[in-house]
PDB file of N, CA, C and O in Angstrom:
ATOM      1  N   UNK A   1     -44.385  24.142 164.392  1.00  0.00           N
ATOM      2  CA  UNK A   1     -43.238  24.026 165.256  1.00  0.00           C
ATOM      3  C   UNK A   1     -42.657  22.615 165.176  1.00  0.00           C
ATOM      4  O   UNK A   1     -41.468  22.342 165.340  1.00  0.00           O
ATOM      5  N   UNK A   2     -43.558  21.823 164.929  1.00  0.00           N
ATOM      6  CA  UNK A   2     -43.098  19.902 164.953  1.00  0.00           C
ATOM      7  C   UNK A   2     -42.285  19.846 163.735  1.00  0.00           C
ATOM      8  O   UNK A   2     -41.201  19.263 163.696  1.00  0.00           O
ATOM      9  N   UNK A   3     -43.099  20.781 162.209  1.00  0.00           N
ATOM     10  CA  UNK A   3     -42.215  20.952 161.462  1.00  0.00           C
ATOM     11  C   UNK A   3     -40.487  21.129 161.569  1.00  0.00           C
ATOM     12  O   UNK A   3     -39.529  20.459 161.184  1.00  0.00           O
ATOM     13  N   UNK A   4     -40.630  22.173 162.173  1.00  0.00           N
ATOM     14  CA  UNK A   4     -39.185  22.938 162.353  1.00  0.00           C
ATOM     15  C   UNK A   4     -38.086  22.205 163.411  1.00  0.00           C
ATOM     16  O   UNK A   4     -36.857  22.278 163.382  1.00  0.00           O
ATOM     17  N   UNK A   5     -38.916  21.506 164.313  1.00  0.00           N
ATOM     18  CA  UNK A   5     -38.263  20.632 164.815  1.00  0.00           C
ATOM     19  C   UNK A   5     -37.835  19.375 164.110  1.00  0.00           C
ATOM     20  O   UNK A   5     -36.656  19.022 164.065  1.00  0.00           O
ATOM     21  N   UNK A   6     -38.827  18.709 163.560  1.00  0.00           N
ATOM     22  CA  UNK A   6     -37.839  17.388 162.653  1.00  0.00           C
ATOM     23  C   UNK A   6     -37.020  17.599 161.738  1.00  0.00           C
ATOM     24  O   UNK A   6     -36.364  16.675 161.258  1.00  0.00           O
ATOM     25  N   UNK A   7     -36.876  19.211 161.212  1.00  0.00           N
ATOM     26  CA  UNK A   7     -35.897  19.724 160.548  1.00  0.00           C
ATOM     27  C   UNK A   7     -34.634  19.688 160.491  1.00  0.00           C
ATOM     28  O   UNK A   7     -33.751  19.466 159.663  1.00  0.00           O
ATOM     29  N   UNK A   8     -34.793  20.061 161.980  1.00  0.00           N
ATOM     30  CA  UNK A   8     -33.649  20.682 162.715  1.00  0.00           C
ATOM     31  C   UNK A   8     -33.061  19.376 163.231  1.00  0.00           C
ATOM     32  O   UNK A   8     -31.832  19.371 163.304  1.00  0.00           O
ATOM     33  N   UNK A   9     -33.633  18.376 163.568  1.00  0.00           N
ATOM     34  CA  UNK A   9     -33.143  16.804 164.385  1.00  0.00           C
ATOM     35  C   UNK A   9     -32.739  15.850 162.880  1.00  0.00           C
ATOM     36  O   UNK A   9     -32.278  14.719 163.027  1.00  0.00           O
ATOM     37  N   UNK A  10     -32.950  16.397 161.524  1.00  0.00           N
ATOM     38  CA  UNK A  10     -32.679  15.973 160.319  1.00  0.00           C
ATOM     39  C   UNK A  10     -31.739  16.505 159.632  1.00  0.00           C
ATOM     40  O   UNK A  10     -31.546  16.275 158.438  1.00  0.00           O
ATOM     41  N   UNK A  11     -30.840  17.533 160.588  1.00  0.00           N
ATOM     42  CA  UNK A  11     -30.039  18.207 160.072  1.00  0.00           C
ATOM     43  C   UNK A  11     -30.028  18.606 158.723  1.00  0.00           C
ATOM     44  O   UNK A  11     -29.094  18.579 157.921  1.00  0.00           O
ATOM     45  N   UNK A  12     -31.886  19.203 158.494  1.00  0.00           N
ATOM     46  CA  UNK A  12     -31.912  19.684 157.025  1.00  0.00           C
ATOM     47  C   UNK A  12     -31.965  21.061 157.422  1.00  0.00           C
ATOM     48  O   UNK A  12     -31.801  21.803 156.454  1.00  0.00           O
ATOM     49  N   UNK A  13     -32.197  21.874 158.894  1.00  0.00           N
ATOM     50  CA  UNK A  13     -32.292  22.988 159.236  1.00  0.00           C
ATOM     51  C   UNK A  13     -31.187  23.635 159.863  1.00  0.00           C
ATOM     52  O   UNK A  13     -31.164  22.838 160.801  1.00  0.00           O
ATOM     53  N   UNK A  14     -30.019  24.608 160.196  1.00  0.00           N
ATOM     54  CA  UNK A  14     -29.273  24.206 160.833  1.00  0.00           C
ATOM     55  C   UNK A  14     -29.061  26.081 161.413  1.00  0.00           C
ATOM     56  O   UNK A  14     -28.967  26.860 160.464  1.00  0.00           O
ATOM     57  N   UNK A  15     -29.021  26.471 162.265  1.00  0.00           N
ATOM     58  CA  UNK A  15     -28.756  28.153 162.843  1.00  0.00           C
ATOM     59  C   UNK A  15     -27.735  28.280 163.111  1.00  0.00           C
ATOM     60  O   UNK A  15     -27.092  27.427 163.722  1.00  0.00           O
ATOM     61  N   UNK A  16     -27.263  29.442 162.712  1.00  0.00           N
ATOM     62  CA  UNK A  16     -25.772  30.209 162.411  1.00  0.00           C
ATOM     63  C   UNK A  16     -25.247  30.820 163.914  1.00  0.00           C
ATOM     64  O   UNK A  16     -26.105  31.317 164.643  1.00  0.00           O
ATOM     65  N   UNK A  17     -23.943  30.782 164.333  1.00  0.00           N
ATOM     66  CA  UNK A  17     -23.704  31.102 165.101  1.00  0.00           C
ATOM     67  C   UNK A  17     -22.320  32.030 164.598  1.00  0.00           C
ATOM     68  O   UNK A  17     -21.327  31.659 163.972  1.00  0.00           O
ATOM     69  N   UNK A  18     -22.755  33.629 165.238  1.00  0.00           N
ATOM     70  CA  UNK A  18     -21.204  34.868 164.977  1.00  0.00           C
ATOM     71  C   UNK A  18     -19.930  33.767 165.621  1.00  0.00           C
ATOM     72  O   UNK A  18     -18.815  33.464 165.197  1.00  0.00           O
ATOM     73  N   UNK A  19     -20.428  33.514 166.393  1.00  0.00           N
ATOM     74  CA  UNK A  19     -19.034  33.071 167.052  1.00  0.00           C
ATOM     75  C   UNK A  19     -19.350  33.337 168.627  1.00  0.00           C
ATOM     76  O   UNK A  19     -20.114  34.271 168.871  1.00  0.00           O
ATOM     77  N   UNK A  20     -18.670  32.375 170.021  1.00  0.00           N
ATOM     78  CA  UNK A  20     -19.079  31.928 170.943  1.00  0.00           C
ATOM     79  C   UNK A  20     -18.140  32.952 171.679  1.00  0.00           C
ATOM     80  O   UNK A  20     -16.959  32.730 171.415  1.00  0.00           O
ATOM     81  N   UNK A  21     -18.346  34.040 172.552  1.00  0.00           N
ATOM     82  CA  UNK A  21     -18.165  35.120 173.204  1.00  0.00           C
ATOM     83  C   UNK A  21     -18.028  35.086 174.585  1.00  0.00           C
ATOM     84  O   UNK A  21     -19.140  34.814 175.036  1.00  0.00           O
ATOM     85  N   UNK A  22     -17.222  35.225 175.486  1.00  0.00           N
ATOM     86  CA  UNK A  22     -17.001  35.023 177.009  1.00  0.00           C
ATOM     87  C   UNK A  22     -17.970  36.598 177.298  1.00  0.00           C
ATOM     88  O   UNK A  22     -17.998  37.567 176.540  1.00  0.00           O
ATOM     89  N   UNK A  23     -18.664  36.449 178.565  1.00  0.00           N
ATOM     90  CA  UNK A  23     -19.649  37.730 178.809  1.00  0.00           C
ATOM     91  C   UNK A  23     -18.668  38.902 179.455  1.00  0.00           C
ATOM     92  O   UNK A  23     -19.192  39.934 179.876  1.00  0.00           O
ATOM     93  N   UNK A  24     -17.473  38.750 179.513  1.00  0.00           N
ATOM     94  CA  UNK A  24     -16.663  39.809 179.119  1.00  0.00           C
ATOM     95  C   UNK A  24     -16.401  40.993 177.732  1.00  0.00           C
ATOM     96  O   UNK A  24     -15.981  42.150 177.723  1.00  0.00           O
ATOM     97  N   UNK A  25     -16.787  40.235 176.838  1.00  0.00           N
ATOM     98  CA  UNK A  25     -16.851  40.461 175.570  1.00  0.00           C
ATOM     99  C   UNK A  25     -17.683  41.101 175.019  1.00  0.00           C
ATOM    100  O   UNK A  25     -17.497  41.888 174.091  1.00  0.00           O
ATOM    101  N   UNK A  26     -18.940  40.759 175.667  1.00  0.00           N
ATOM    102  CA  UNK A  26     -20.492  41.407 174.871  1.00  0.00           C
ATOM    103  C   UNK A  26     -20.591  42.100 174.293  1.00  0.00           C
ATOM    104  O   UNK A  26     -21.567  42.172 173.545  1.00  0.00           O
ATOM    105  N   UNK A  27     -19.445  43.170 174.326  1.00  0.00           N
ATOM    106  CA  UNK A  27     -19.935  44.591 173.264  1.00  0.00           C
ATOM    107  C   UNK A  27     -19.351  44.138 172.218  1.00  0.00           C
ATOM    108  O   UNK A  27     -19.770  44.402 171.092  1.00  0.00           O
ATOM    109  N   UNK A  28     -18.286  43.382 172.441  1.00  0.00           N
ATOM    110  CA  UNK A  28     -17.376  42.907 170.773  1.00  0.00           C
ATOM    111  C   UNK A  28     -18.479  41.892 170.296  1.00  0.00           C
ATOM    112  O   UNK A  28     -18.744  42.012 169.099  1.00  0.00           O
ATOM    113  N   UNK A  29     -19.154  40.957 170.942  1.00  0.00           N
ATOM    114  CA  UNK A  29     -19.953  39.938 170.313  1.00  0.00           C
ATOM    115  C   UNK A  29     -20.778  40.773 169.450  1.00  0.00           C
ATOM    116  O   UNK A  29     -20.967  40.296 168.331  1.00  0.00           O
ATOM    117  N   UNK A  30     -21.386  42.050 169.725  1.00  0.00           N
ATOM    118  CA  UNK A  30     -22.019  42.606 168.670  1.00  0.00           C
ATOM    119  C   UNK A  30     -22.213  43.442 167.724  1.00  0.00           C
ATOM    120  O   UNK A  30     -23.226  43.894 167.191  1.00  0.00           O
ATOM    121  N   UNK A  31     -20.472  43.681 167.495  1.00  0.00           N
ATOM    122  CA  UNK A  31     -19.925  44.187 166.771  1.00  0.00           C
ATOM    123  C   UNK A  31     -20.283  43.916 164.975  1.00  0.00           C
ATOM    124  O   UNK A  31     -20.875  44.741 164.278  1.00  0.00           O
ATOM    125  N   UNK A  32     -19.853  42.811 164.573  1.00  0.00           N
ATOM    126  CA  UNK A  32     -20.423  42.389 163.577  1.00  0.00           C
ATOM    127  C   UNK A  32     -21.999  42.208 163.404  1.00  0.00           C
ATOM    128  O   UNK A  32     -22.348  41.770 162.308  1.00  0.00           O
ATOM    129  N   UNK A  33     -22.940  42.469 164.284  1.00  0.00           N
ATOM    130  CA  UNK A  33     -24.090  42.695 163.616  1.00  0.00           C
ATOM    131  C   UNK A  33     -24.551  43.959 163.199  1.00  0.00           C
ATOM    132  O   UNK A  33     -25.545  44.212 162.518  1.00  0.00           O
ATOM    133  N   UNK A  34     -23.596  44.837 163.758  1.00  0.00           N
ATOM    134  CA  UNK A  34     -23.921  46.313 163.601  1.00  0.00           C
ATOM    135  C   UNK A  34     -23.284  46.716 162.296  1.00  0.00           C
ATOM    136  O   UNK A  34     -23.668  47.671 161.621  1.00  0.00           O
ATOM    137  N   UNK A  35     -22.388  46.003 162.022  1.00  0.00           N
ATOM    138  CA  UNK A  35     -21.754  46.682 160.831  1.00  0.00           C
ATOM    139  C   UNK A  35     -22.265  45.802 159.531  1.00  0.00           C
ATOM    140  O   UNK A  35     -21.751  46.114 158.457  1.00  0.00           O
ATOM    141  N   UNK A  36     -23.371  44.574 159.531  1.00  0.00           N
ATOM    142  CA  UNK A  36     -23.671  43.921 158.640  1.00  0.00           C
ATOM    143  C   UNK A  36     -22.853  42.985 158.214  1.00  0.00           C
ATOM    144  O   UNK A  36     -22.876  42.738 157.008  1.00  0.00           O
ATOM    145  N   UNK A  37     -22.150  42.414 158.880  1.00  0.00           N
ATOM    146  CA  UNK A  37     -20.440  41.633 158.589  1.00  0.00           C
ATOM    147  C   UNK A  37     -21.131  40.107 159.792  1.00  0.00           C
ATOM    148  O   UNK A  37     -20.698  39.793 160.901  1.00  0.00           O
ATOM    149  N   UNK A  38     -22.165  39.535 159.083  1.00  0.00           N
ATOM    150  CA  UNK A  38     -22.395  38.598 160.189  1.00  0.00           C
ATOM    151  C   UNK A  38     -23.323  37.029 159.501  1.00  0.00           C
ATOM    152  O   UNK A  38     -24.216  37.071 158.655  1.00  0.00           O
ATOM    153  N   UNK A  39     -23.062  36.430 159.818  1.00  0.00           N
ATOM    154  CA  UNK A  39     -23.717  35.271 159.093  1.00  0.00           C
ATOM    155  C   UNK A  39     -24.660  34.385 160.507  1.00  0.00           C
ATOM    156  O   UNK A  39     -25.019  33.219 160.342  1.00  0.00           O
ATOM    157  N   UNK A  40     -24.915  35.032 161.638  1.00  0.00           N
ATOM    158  CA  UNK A  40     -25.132  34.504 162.678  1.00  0.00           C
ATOM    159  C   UNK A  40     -25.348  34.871 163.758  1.00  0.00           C
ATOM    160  O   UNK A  40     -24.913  36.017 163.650  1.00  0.00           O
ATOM    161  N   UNK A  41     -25.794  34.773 165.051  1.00  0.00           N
ATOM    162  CA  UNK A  41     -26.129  35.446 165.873  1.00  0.00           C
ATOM    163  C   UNK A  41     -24.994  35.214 167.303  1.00  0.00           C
ATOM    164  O   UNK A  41     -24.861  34.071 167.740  1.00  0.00           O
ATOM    165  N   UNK A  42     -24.419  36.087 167.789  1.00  0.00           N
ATOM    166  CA  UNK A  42     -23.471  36.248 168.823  1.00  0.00           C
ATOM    167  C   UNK A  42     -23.931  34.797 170.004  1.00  0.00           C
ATOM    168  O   UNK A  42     -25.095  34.522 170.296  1.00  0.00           O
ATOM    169  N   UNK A  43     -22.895  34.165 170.438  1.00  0.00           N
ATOM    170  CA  UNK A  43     -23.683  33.092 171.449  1.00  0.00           C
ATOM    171  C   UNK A  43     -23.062  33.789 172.664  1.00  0.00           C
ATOM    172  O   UNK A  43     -22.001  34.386 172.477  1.00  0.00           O
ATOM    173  N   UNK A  44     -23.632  33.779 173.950  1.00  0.00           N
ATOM    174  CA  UNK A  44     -22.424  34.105 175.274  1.00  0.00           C
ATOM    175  C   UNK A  44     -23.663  32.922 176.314  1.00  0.00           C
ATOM    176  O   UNK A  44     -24.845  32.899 176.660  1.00  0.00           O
ATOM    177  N   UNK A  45     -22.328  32.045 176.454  1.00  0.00           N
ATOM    178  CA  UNK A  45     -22.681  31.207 177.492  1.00  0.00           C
ATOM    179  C   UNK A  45     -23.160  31.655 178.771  1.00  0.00           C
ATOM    180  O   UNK A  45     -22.614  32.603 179.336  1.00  0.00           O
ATOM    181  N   UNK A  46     -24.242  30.980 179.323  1.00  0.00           N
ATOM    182  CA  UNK A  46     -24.021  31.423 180.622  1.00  0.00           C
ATOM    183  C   UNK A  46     -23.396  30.901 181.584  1.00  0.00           C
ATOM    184  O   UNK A  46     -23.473  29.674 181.533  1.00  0.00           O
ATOM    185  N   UNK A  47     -22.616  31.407 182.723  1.00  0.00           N
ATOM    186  CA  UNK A  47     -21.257  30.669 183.634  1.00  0.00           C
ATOM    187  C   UNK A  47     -22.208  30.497 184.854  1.00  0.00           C
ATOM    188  O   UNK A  47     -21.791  29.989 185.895  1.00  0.00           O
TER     189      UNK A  47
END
């Protein structure tokens, strides 16, 4: 895990984000993972 962390603080690791989703949205946020059209995982803030 210490690994993956100095990775990630070395910006040699970096996680994909679908795109940042209002929780109105949720069913569209996971739209593209269902159809395989996705490089990333849906974000929805919490308010």
């Amino acid at each position: 895990m210490r690994t993956i962390a100095g990775l990630v603080e070395e910006g040699r690791l970096r996680t994909g984000t679908a795109g940042t989703f209002p929780r109105a949205q949720a069913a569209r946020a996971h739209e593209p993972g269902e159809t395989d059209r996705t490089t990333g995982k849906p974000a929805l803030p919490v308010e």
